[in-house]
C-alpha positions as CSV (number, residue, x, y, z in Angstrom):
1,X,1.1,136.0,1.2
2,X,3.0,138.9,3.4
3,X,4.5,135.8,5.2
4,X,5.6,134.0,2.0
5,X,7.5,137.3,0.6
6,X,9.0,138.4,4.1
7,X,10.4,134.6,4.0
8,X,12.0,135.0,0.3
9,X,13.6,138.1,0.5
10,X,14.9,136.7,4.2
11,X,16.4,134.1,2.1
12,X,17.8,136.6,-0.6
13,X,19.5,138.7,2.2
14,X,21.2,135.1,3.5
15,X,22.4,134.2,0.3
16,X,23.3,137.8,-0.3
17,X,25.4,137.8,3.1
18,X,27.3,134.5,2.6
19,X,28.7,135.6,-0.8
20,X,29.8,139.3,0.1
21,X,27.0,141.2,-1.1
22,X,26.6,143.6,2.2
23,X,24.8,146.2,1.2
24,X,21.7,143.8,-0.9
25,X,21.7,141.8,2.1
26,X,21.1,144.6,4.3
27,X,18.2,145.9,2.0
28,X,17.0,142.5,2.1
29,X,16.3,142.3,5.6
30,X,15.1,145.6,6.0
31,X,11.9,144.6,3.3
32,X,12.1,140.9,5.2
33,X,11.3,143.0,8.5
34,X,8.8,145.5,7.5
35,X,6.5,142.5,5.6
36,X,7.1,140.7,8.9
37,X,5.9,143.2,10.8
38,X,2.9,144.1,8.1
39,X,2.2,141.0,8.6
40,X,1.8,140.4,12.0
41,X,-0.3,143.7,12.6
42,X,-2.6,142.2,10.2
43,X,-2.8,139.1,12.3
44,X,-4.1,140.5,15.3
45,X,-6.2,142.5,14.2
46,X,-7.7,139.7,12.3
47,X,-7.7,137.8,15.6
48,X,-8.8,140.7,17.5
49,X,-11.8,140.9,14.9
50,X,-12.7,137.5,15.3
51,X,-12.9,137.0,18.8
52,X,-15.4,140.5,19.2
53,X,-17.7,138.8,16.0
């Protein structure tokens, strides 16, 4: 679900970006890259809790 909203408000800050809107875009990816990385922290420790199970 982190993935799914880092991947929409990825696609805001593009759209935002191509039609002028600087600074929305930039607050766009900002949220895009903190899910992302929310997201990927999550991942391994979920891998890392799997493989020591």
């Amino acid at each position: 679900m982190l993935l799914y909203w880092a991947l929409i408000f990825l696609v805001v800050a593009l759209i935002a970006g191509v039609l002028g809107f600087g600074g929305i875009a930039n607050v766009s990816v900002d949220i895009a890259r903190i899910l992302f990385f929310i997201f990927l922290v999550l991942f391994i420790i979920s891998i890392a809790m799997h493989l020591f199970r």
